[in-house]
C-alpha positions as CSV (number, residue, x, y, z in Angstrom):
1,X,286.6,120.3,162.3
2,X,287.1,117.3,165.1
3,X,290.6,116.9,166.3
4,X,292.5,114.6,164.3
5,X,296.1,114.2,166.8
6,X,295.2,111.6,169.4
7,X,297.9,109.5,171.8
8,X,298.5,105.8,170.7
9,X,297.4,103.0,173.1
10,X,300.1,101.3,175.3
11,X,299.9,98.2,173.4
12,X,300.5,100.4,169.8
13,X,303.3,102.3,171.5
14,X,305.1,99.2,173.1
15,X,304.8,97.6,169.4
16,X,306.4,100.7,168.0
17,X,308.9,100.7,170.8
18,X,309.5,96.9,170.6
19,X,310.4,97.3,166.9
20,X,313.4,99.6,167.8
21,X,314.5,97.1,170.8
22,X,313.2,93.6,169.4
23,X,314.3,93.0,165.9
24,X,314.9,89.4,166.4
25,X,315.1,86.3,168.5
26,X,319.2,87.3,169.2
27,X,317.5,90.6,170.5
28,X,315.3,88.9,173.3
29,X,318.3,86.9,174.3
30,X,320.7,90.0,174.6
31,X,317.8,91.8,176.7
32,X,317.3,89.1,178.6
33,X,320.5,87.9,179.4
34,X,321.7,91.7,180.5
35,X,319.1,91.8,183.0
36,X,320.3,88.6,184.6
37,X,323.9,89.5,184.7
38,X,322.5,93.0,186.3
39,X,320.6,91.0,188.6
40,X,324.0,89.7,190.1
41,X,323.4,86.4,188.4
42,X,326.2,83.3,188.7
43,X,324.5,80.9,186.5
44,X,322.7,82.0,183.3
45,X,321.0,79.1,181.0
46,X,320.1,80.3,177.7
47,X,317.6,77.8,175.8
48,X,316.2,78.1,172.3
49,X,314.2,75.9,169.9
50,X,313.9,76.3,166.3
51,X,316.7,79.3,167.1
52,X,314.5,81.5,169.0
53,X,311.1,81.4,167.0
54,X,308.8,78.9,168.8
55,X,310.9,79.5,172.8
56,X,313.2,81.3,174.1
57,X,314.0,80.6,177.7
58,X,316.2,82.4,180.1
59,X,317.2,80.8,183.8
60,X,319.3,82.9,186.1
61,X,320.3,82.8,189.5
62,X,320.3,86.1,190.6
63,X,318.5,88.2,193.5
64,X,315.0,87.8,191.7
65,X,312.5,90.6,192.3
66,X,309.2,91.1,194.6
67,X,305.5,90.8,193.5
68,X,305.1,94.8,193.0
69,X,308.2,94.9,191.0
70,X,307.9,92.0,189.0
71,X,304.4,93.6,187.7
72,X,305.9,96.9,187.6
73,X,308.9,95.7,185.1
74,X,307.1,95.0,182.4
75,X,306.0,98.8,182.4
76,X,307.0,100.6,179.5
77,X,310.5,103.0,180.8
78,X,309.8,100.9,184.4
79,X,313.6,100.7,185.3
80,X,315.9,100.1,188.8
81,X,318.9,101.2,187.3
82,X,318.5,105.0,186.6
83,X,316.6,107.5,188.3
84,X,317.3,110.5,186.8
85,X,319.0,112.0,183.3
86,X,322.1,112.7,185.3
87,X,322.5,109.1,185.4
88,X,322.3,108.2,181.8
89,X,326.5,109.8,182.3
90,X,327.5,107.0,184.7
91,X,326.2,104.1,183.6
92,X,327.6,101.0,185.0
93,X,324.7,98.7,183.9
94,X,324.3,96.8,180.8
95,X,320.4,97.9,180.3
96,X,319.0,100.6,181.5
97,X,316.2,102.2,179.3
98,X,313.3,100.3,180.8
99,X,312.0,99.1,177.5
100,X,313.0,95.6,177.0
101,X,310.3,93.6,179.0
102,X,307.8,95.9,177.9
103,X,308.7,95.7,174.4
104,X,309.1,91.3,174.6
105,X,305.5,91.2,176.2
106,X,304.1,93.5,173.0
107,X,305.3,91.0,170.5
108,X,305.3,87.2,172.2
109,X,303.8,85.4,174.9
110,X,305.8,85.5,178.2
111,X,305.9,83.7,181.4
112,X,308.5,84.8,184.1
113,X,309.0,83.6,187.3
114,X,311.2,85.2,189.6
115,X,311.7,84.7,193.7
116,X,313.3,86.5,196.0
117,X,316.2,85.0,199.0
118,X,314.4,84.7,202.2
119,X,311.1,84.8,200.1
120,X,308.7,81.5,200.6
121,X,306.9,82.3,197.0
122,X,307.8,84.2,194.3
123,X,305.5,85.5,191.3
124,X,304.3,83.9,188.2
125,X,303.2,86.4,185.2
126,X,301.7,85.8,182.3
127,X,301.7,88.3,179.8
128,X,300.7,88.2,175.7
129,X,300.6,91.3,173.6
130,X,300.8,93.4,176.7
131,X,297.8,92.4,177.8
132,X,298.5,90.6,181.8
133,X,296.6,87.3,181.8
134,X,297.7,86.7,185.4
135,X,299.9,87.0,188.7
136,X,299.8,84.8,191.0
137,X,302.6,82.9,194.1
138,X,304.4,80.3,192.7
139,X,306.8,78.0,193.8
140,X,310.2,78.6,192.4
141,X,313.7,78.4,192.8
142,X,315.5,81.9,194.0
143,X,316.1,84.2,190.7
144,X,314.1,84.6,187.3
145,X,313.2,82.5,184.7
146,X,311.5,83.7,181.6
147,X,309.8,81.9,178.9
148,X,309.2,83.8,175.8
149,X,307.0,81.9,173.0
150,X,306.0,82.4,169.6
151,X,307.7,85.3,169.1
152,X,306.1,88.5,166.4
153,X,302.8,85.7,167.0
154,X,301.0,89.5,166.5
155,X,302.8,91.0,163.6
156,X,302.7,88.4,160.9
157,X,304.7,90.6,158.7
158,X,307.2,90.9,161.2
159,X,307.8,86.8,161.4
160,X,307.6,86.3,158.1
161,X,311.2,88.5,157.5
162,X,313.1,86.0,160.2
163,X,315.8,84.1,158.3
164,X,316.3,80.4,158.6
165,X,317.2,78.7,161.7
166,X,321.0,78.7,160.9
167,X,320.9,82.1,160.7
168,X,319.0,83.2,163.4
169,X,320.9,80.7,165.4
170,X,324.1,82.3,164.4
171,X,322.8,86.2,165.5
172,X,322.0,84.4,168.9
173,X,325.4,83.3,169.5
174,X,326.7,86.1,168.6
175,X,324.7,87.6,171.7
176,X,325.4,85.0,173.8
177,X,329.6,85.5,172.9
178,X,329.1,89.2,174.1
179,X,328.1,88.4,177.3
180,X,330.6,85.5,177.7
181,X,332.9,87.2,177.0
182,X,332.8,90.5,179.3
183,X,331.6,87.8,182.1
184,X,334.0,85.3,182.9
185,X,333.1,84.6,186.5
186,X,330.0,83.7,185.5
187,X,328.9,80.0,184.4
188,X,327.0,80.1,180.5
189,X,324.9,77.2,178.7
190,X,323.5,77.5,175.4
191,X,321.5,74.8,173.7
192,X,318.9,75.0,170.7
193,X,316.5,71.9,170.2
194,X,317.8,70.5,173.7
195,X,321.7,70.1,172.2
196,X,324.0,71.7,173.7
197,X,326.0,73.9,172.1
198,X,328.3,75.8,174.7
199,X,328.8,75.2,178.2
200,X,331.5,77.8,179.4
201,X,332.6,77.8,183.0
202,X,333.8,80.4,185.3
203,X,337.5,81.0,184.8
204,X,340.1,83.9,183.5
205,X,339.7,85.8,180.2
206,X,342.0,83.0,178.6
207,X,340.3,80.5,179.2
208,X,337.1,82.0,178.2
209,X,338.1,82.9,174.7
210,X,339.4,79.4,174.4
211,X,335.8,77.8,176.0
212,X,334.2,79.7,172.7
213,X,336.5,79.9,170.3
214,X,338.0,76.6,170.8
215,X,341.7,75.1,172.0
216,X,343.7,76.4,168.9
217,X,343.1,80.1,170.1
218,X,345.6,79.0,172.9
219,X,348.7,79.3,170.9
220,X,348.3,82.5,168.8
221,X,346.7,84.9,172.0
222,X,349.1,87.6,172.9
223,X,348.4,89.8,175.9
224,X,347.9,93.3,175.7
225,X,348.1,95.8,178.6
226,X,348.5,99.4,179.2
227,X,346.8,102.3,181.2
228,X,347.1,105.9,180.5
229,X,345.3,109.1,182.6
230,X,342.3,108.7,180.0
231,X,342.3,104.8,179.1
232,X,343.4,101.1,180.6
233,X,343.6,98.6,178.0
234,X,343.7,94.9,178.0
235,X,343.2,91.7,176.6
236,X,344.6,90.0,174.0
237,X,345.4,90.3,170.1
238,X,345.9,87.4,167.5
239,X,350.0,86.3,166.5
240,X,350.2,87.6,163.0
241,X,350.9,84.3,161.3
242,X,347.2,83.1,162.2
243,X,345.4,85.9,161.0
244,X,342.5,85.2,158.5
245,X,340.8,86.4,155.6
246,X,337.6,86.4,157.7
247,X,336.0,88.7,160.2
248,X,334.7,86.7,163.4
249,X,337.4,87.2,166.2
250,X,337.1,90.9,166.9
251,X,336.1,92.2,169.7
252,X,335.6,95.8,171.7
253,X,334.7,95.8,175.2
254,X,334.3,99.2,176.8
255,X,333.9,98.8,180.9
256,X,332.5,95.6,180.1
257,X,329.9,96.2,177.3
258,X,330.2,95.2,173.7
259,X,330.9,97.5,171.2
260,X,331.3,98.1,167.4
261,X,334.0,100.4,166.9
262,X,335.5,100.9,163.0
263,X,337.8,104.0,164.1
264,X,339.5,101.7,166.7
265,X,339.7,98.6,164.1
266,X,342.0,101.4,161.9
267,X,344.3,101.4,165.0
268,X,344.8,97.6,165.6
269,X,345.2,97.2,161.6
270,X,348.3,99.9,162.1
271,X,349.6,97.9,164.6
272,X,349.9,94.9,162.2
273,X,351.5,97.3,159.3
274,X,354.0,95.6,157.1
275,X,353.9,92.6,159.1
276,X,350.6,91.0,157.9
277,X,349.1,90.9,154.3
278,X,346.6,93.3,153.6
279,X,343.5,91.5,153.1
280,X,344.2,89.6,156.4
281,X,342.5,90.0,159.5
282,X,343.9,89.5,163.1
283,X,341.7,88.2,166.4
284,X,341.4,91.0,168.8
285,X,339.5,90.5,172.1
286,X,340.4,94.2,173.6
287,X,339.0,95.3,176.8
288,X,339.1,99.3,177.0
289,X,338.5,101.0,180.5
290,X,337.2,104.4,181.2
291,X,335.5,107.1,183.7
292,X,331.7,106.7,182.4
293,X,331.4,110.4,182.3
294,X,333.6,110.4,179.3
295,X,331.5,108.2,177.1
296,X,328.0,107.9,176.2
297,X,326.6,104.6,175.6
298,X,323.0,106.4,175.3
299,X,322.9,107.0,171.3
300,X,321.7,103.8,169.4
301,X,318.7,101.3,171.0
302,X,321.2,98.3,171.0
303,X,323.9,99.8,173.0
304,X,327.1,98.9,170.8
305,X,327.6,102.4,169.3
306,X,329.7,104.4,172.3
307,X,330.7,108.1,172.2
308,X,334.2,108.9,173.6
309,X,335.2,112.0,174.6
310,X,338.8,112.1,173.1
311,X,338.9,109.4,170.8
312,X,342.0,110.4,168.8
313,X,343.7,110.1,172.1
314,X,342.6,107.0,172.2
315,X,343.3,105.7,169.3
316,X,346.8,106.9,169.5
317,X,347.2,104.7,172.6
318,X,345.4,101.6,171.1
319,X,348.2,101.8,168.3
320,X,350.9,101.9,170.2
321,X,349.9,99.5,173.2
322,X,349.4,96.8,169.8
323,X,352.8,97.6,168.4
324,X,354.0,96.9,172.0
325,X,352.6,93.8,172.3
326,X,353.6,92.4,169.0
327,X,357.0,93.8,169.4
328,X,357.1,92.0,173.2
329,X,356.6,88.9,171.4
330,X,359.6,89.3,169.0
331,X,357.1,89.5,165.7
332,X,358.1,93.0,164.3
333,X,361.4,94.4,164.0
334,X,363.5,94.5,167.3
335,X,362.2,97.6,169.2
336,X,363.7,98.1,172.9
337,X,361.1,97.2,175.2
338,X,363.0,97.2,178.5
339,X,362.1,100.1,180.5
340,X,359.9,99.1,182.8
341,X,356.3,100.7,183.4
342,X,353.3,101.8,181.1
343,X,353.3,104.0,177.2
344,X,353.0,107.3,178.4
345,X,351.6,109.5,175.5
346,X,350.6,113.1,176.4
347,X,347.0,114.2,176.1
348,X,345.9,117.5,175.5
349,X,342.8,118.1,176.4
350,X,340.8,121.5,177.4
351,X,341.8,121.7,180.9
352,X,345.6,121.6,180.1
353,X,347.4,124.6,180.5
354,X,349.7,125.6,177.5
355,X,353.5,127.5,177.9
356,X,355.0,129.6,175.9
357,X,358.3,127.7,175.7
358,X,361.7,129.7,176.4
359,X,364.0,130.3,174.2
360,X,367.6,131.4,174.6
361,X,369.8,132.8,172.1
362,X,373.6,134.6,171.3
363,X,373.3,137.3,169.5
364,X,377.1,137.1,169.3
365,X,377.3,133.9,168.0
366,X,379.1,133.5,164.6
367,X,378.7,130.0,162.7
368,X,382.0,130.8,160.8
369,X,384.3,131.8,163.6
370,X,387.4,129.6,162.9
371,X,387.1,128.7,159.1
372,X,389.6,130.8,156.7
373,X,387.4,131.4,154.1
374,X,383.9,130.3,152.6
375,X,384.3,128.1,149.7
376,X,382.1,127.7,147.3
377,X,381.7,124.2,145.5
378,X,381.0,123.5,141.8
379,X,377.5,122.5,141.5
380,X,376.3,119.1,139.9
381,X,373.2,120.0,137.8
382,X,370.8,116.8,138.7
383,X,370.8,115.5,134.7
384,X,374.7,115.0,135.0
385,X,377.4,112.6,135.6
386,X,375.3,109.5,135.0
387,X,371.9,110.5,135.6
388,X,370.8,108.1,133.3
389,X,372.8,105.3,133.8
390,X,370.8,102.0,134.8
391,X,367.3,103.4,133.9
392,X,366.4,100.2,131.8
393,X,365.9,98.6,135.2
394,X,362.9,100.9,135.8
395,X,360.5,99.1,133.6
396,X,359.7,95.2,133.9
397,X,360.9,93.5,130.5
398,X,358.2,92.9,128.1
399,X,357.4,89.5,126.3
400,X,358.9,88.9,123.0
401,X,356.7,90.2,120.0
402,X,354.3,92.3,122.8
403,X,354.2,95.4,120.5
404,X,352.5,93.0,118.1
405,X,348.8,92.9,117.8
406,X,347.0,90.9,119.5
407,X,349.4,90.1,122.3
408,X,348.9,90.3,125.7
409,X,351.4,92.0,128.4
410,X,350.0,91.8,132.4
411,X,350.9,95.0,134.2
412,X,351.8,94.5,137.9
413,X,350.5,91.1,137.8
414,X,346.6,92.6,138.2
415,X,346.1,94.2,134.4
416,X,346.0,92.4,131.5
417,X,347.1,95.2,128.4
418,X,345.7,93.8,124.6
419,X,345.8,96.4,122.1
420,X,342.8,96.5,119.9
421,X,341.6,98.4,116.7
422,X,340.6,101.2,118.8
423,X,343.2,101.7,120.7
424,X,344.0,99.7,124.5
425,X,342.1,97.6,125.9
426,X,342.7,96.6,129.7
427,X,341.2,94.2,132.1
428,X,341.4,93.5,135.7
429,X,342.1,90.1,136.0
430,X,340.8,88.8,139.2
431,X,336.9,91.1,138.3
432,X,337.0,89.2,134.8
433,X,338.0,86.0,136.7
434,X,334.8,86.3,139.0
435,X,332.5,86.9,136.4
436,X,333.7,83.6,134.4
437,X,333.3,81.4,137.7
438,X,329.8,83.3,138.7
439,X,328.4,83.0,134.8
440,X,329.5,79.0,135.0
441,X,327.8,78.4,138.1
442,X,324.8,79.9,137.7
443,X,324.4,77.7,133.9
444,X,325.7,74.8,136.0
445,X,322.9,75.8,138.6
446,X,320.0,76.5,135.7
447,X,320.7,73.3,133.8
448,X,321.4,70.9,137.2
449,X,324.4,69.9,136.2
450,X,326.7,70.6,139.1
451,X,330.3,70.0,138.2
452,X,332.3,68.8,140.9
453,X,335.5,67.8,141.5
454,X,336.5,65.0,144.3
455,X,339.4,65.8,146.3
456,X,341.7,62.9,147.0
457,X,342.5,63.7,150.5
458,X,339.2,65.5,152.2
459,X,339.9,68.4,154.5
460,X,338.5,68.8,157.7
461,X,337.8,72.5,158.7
462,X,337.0,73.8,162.6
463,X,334.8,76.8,162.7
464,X,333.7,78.7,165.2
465,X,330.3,78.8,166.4
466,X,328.8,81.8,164.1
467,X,330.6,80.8,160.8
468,X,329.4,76.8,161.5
469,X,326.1,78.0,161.4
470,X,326.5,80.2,158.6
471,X,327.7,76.9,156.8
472,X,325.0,75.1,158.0
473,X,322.7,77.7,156.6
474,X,324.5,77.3,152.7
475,X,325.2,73.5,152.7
476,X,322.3,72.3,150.7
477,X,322.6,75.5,148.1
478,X,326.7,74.3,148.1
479,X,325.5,71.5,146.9
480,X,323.9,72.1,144.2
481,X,326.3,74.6,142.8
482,X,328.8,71.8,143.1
483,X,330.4,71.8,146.7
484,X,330.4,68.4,148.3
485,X,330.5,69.4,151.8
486,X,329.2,67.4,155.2
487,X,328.3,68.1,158.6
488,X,331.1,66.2,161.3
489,X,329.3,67.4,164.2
490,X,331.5,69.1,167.0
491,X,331.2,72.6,164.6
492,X,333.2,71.0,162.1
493,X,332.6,70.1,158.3
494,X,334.5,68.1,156.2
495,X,335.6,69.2,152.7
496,X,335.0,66.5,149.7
497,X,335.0,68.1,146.6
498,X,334.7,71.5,145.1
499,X,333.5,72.5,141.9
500,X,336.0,72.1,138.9
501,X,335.9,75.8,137.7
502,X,336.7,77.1,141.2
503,X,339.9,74.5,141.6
504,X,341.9,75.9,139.2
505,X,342.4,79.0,141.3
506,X,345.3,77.9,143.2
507,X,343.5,78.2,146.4
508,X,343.1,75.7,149.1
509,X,339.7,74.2,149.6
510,X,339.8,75.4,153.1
511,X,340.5,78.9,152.3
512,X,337.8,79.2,149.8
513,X,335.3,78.0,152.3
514,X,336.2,80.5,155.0
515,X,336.7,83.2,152.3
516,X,332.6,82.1,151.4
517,X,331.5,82.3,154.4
518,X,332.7,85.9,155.1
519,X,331.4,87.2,151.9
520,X,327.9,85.0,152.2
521,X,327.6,87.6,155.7
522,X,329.0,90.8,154.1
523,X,326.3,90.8,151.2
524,X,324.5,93.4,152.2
525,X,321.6,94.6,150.5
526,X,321.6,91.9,148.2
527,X,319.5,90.0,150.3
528,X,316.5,89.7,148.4
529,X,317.6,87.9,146.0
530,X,317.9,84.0,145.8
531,X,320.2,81.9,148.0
532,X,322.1,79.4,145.5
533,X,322.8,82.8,143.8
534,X,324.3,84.8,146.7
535,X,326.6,81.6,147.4
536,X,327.5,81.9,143.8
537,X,328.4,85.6,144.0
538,X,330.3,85.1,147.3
539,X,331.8,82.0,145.5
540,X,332.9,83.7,142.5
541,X,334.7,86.7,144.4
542,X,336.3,84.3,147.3
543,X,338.0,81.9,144.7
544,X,338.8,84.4,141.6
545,X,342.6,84.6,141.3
546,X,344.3,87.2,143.4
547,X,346.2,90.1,142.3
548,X,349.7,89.5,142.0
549,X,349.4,86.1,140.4
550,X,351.4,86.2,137.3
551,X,349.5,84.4,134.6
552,X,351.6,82.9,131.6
553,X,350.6,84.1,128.1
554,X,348.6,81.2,127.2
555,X,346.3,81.5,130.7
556,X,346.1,85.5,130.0
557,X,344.1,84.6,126.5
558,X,342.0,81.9,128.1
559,X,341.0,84.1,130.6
560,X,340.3,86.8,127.9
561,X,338.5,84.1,125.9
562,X,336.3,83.0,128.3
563,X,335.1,86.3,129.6
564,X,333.9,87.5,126.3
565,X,332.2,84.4,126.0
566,X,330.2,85.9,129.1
567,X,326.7,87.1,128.7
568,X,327.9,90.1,130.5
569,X,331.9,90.4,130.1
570,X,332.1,94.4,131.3
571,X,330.9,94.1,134.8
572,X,331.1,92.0,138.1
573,X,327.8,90.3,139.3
574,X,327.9,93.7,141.9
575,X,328.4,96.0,139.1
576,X,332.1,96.9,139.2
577,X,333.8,97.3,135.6
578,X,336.1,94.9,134.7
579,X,336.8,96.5,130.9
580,X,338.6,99.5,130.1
581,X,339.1,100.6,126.3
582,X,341.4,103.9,125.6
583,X,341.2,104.9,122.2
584,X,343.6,106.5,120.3
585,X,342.5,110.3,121.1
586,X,342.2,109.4,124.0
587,X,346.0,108.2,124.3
588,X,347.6,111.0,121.9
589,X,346.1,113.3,124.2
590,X,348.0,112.1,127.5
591,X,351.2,112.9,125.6
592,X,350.1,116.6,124.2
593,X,351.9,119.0,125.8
């Protein structure tokens, strides 16, 4: 029999590679834009039309690169910044693996320019599908400029799973935030279909964060600084009064790379403990410093999962440099701050040596030496002298006639209690509350008949650059489900009207429409299914009413009412129960002994 293992062509294995590196236009811009800060770059121009899909074009200013190597770079594992594995352990650049040009050229057409100082010419490539059309002298100003069109133009499959401009617009500036962010001596443009849509200029961390995040940030930014054998942290966390119900202002750095870190998120969220409500989020833009040898940045394509030698270490540090802050800035109960210097937490690690601690003891020592006699006290069995007083104040009153059928009683504000023939039935308020508002929007949706409800005063809502696109994305599905939302320009929208089954919630309009927009980016693996009816799910769980809203006796039988009046009044549009029913063996037997 013939051989049947044979190696893959260069053009199949930079596809394959390019599918790991290059998942989307964002991805081409992060590649890109790396390599231009590496180059030494003070001036990087990022431009975009129809987010990404038709051009992508990347101007820096940095050292540029000669004829050999400019041909060479586009060489699948071609690299400057590592030269052997020992290196992959100190790391100080942001790419390194050599696969990014290679793996842009495999899936779009590309034209770079790049020139050397001191050169008279630099080089012009043009490359499609890894295939080089040509290199040739060009004039050019000193640095690199890359033009990358019709992105996946060979993998039709591939462009046909982009999302809308909106949203692949949003993933760029995402990118683009990363990068600004970690580089604040260098000057940043963005700007999709020739508007521009961030010009950032060079400038402290502060200033920065307010260039992308907008003026507010200015008042609720608290610095954070500490540094520790193992760690240096700094930056600045959010004042708990302005957190948000929304992720979009959180932010690891570690040694100047981007990185998503849930572990470290638990320590920041303990900082915040008992002085922020739980399902609030606080802005975090935390730079953490360490020696490269004790991370590895080398374990996942995109670079933003990091290793850490001693993370629990770390985290213990993170916690407390946040309850320092915080406490610095009077927001938490009065801790004394004044000793001068940094948190010193000791680190055990595996080069530490450990003592047997001394101990000294008398063996003369008597603990009765002085007292005439032991006396023995009378014992107070725990059931006497008034154990029972007062217990009445244990339970919450309940409603006149409650043991009656048929009557409702709400436990802890979040359970509505209803006996029934069976035995108990009990509801979770705010699950049944999202299915009545998803069910109504979805017949409002089916039968065009939108029902909004005009606000008197509008409200004007500034977003930041991610979740304006995000809005941009749902406006015309907002509309029809009943939201009268427009555009203001300046990544702002302005609030009209909201539909009438969602304004009963007691919820603002604005908080409903940040609350949506979180949720519209947090349905994952629902994304197959049809826009207007994502917005309605996110809708339905951003405005349901909140646990701990007391509801009166009349609302608590509407609610029940209109549940069952659902197609489907036992689960959530995501499939959580919202009915319970514990019949009556089922209740003698909690009480058997």
């Amino acid at each position: 029999m013939a051989d049947i293992i044979h190696l893959l062509s260069d053009a199949v294995a930079n596809q394959i590679a390019a599918g790991e590196v290059i998942q989307r236009p964002a991805s081409v811009v992060k590649e890109l834009m790396e390599n231009a800060v590496d180059a030494g770059a003070t001036s990087i121009k990022v431009q975009v039309k129809d987010a990404g899909k038709t051009l992508i074009q990347i101007t820096d200013d940095g050292k540029g690169m000669s004829e050999g190597d400019a041909v060479r770079s586009f060489e699948r594992h071609a690299t400057s910044k590592i030269t052997s594995a020992e290196d992959l352990f100190s790391i100080q650049t942001k790419g390194f693996r050599g696969e990014a040009l290679a793996s842009i050229a495999a899936v779009a057409e590309v034209n770079m320019k790049t020139r050397r100082r001191g050169d008279e010419l630099g080089t012009q490539i043009r490359i499609s599908g890894s295939k080089t059309d040509s290199v040739e002298p060009v004039q050019t100003p000193v640095g690199s400029s890359f033009q990358v069109r019709n992105l996946f133009f060979n993998i039709p499959a591939r462009r046909k799973f982009l999302k809308s401009d909106h949203t692949e617009l949003r993933h760029i500036i995402n990118e683009f935030n990363h990068l600004a962010l970690t580089h604040t001596e260098i000057r940043f443009t963005l700007t999709n279909n020739d508007t521009e849509i961030l010009q950032l200029l060079p400038g402290n961390l502060r200033q920065r964060i307010i260039g992308v995040f907008g003026k507010a940030t200015n008042a609720y930014l608290l610095p954070i600084e500490t540094e520790t054998s193992i760690i240096k942290i700094s930056g600045f966390i959010g004042k708990p009064e302005h957190a948000r119900k929304t992720y979009g202002e959180q932010f690891f750095f570690v040694n100047n790379r981007y990185i998503r870190h849930p572990y470290f998120h638990k320590a920041v969220m303990g900082g915040y403990e008992q002085i922020l409500a739980p399902d609030h989020i606080p802005s975090y833009f935390i730079f953490l410093e360490s020696d490269t040898s004790k991370i590895d940045v080398n374990i996942h394509p995109s670079k933003t999962e990091v290793k850490f030698e001693d993370e629990r270490s770390i985290w213990r540090i993170l916690l407390a440099a946040v309850k320092e802050a915080i406490g610095r800035n009077n927001l938490s109960p009065s801790l004394d701050f004044s000793i001068e210097g940094v948190i010193d937490i000791p680190v055990l690690t595996s080069e530490t040596e450990i003592k047997t601690p001394n101990i000294d003891t008398n063996p003369a020592y008597n603990p009765f030496e002085g007292e005439d006699s032991y006396k023995r006290e009378k014992q107070v069995r725990p059931y006497q002298d008034g154990r029972f007083e007062g217990w009445e104040q244990m339970f919450d009153p309940a409603p006149a006639g409650a043991a009656a059928v048929g009557k409702r009683i709400q436990v802890r504000n979040k359970y509505i209690l209803s006996p029934v023939k069976s035995g108990l039935m009990i509801i979770d308020q705010r699950k049944a509350h999202e299915r009545i508002i998803y069910e109504k929007m979805m017949h409002s949706l089916e039968n065009h008949q939108p029902l909004a409800q005009q606000s008197l005063f509008p409200e004007t809502i500034k977003l930041n650059s991610g979740d304006y696109q995000v809005c941009l994305d749902m406006m015309k599905d907002l509309e029809q489900l009943g939201f009268d939302i427009r555009d203001f320009g300046g990544e702002s929208v302005v609030i009209h009207g909201i539909p009438s089954e969602i304004s009963v919630s007691g919820k603002g309009a604005v908080e409903i429409l940040e609350m949506m927009i979180e949720q519209y980016k947090s349905l994952k693996g629902e994304l197959d299914m049809a826009i207007p009816e994502r917005i309605a799910r996110s809708t339905a769980r951003s405005s349901a009413i909140s646990y701990g809203q007391q509801l009166s006796d009349q609302e608590m039988q509407e609610l029940t009412d209109q549940l069952f009046a659902c197609e489907n009044p036992n689960y959530t549009p995501s499939g959580k129960l919202i009915v319970r029913i514990m019949d009556v063996e089922e209740l003698d037997n909690q009480f058997k002994v």
